[in-house]
C-alpha positions in Angstrom: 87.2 -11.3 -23.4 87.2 -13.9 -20.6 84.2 -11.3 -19.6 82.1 -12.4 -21.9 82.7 -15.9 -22.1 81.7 -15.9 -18.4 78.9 -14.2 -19.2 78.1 -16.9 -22.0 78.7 -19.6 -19.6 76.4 -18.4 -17.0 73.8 -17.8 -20.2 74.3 -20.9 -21.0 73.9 -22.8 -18.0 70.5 -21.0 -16.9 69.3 -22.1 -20.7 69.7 -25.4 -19.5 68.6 -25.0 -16.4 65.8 -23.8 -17.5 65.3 -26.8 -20.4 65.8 -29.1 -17.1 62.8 -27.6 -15.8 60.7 -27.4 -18.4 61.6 -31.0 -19.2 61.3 -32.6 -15.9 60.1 -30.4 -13.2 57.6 -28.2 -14.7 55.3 -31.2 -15.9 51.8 -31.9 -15.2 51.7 -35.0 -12.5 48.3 -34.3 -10.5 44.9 -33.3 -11.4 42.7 -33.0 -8.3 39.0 -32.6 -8.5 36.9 -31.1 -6.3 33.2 -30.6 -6.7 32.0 -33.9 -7.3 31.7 -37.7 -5.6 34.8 -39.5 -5.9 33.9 -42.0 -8.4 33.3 -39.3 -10.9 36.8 -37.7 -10.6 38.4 -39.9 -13.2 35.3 -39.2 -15.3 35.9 -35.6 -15.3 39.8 -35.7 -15.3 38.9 -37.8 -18.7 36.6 -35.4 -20.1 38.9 -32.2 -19.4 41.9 -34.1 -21.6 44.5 -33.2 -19.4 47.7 -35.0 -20.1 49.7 -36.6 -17.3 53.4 -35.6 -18.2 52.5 -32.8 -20.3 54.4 -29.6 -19.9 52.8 -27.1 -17.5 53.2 -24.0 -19.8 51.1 -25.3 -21.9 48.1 -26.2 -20.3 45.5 -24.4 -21.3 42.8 -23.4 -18.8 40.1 -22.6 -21.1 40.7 -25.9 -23.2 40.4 -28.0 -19.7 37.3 -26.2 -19.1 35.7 -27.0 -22.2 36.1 -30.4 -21.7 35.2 -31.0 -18.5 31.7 -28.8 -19.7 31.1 -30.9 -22.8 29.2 -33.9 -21.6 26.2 -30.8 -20.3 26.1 -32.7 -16.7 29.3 -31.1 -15.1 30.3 -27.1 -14.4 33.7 -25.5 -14.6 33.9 -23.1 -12.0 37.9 -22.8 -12.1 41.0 -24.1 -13.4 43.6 -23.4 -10.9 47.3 -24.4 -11.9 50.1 -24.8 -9.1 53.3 -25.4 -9.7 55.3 -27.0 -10.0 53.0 -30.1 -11.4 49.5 -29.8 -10.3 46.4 -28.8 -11.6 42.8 -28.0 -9.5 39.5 -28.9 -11.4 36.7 -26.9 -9.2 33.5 -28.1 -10.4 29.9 -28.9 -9.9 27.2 -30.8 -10.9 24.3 -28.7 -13.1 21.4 -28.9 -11.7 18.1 -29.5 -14.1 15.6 -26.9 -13.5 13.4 -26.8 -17.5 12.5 -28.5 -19.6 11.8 -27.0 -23.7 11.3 -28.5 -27.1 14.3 -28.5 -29.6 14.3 -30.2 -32.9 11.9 -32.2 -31.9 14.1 -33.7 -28.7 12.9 -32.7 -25.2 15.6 -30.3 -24.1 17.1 -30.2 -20.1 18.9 -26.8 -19.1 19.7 -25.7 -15.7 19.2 -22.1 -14.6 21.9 -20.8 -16.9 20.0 -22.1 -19.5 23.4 -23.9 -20.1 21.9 -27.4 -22.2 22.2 -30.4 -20.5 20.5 -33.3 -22.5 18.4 -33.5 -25.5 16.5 -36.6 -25.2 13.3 -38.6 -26.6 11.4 -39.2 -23.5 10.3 -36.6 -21.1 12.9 -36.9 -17.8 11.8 -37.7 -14.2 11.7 -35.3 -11.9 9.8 -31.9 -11.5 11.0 -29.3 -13.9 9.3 -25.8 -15.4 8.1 -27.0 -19.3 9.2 -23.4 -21.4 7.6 -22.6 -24.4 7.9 -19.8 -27.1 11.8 -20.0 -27.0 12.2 -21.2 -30.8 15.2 -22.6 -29.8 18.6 -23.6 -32.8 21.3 -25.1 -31.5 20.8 -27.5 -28.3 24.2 -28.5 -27.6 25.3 -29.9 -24.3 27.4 -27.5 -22.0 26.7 -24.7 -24.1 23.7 -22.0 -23.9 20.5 -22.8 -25.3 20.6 -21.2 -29.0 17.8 -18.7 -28.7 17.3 -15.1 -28.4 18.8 -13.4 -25.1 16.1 -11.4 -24.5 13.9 -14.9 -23.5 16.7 -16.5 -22.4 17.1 -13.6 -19.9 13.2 -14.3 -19.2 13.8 -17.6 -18.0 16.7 -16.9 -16.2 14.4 -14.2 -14.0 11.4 -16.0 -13.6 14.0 -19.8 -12.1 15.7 -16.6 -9.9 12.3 -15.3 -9.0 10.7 -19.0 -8.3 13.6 -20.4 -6.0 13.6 -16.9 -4.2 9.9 -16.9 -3.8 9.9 -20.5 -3.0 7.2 -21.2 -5.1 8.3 -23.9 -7.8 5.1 -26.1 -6.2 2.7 -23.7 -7.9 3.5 -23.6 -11.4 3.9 -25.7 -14.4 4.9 -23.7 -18.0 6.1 -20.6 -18.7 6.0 -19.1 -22.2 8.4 -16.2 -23.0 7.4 -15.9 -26.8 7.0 -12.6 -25.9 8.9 -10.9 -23.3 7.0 -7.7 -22.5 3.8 -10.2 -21.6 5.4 -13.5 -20.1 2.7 -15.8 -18.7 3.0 -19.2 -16.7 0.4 -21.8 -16.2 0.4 -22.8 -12.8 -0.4 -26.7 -11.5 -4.3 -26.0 -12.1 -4.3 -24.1 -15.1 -4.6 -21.0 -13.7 -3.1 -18.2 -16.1 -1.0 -16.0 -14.8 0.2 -12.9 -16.5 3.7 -11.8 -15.5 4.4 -8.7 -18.3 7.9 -8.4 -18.3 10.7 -9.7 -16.0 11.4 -7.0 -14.4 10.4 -7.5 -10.3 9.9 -11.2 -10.5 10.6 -11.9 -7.8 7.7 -9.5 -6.3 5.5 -10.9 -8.7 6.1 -14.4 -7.9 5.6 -13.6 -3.8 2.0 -12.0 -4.8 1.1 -15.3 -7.4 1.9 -17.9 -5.3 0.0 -16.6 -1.8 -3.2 -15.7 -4.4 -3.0 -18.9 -5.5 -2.8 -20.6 -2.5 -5.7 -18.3 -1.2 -8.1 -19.0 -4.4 -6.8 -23.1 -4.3 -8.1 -23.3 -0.5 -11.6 -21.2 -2.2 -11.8 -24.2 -5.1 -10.7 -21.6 -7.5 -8.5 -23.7 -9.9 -9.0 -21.9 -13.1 -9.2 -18.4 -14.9 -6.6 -15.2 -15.1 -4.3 -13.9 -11.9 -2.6 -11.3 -13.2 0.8 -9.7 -11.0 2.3 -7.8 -13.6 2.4 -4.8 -11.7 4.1 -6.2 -9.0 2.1 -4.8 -6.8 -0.9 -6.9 -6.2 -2.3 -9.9 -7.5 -5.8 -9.3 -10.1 -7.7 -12.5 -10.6 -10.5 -12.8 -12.8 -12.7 -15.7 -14.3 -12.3 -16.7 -18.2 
């Protein structure tokens, strides 16, 4: 009998122990960011709704991450929690890279195609106008409502243009249909991609014909590099 009661004691005491800890040890007293300038910390800490004094258990990761995501302008890369009171926001600011047309509200996504505003006026800054998306749903920090197969598209052909280096060349890409993309570069030059497989070879070949017909006062007509293996130009 006194067996058990010790056993119940020591039961006892770890229950609360472990209460204690839960209570006072085991609580949320630091969120550090990293990823961004320091006068936006507090803006993201806000935005991930963390709770100072809240217990750690239940933080949830994928909660914090949604929040620090929903504004469309911030990234959550991880949510890292250390005990015993400390959480780790790793993030970074999107980048803008296109422009499309939602709703009737220009539309800024990064390479993800992960929205980022929805606005009136056109933004500054040099972007890659997509068209043929028939985009739904443009909310910020989630992925452009559209079909995956364009998405996918664009995805390739922002890959294939920072790869390729050749973002200086080209103006609208449509991805209506994905077995015949086509861009417009700067000029007006057409230039047929077919699908997006070997973009980035496709992208090498359009932008040193382009360059080559630009320097010749070519400026208009068809350059086709859907083969990816050379570059076809031709006059309208």
């Amino acid at each position: 009998m006194r067996r058990i009661f010790t056993v119940l004691g020591v039961l006892l005491a770890l229950g609360i122990l472990g209460v204690f800890l839960d209570n006072s040890v085991f609580v949320l007293r630091d969120v550090e960011v990293t990823g961004v300038p320091a006068a936006q910390v507090q803006d993201v800490i806000r935005s991930s709704g963390a709770q100072l004094g809240g217990k750690m258990r239940k933080i949830d990761a994928a909660a914090l991450k949604r929040g620090v995501e929903q504004s469309g302008q911030i990234r959550c890369l991880s949510v890292q929690k250390e005990m015993p009171s400390r959480v780790i926001l790793n993030v970074e600011i999107r980048v803008g890279r296109a422009l499309t047309e939602c709703g009737g509200l220009i539309t800024q996504l990064d390479a993800d195609m992960v929205v980022m505003s929805s606005t009136k006026q056109m933004p500054e800054g040099e972007f890659l106008y997509i068209t043929g998306l028939s985009a739904g749903e443009a909310r910020p920090g989630q992925t452009l409502g559209a079909e995956s197969g364009r998405l996918s598209a664009c995805r390739a052909v922002i890959a294939a243009l920072d790869a390729a280096g050749a973002w200086d060349y080209v103006s609208e890409l449509n991805v209506k249909d994905t077995s015949n993309l086509y861009i417009y570069s700067r000029t007006g030059m057409t230039v047929l991609l077919g699908t997006e497989e070997n973009m980035e070879k496709k992208l090498v070949w359009m932008k040193y014909a382009l360059a080559d017909l630009e320097s010749r006062g070519q400026t208009s007509g068809i350059l086709d590099v859907s083969s990816g293996n050379q570059a076809d130009y031709r006059t309208n």
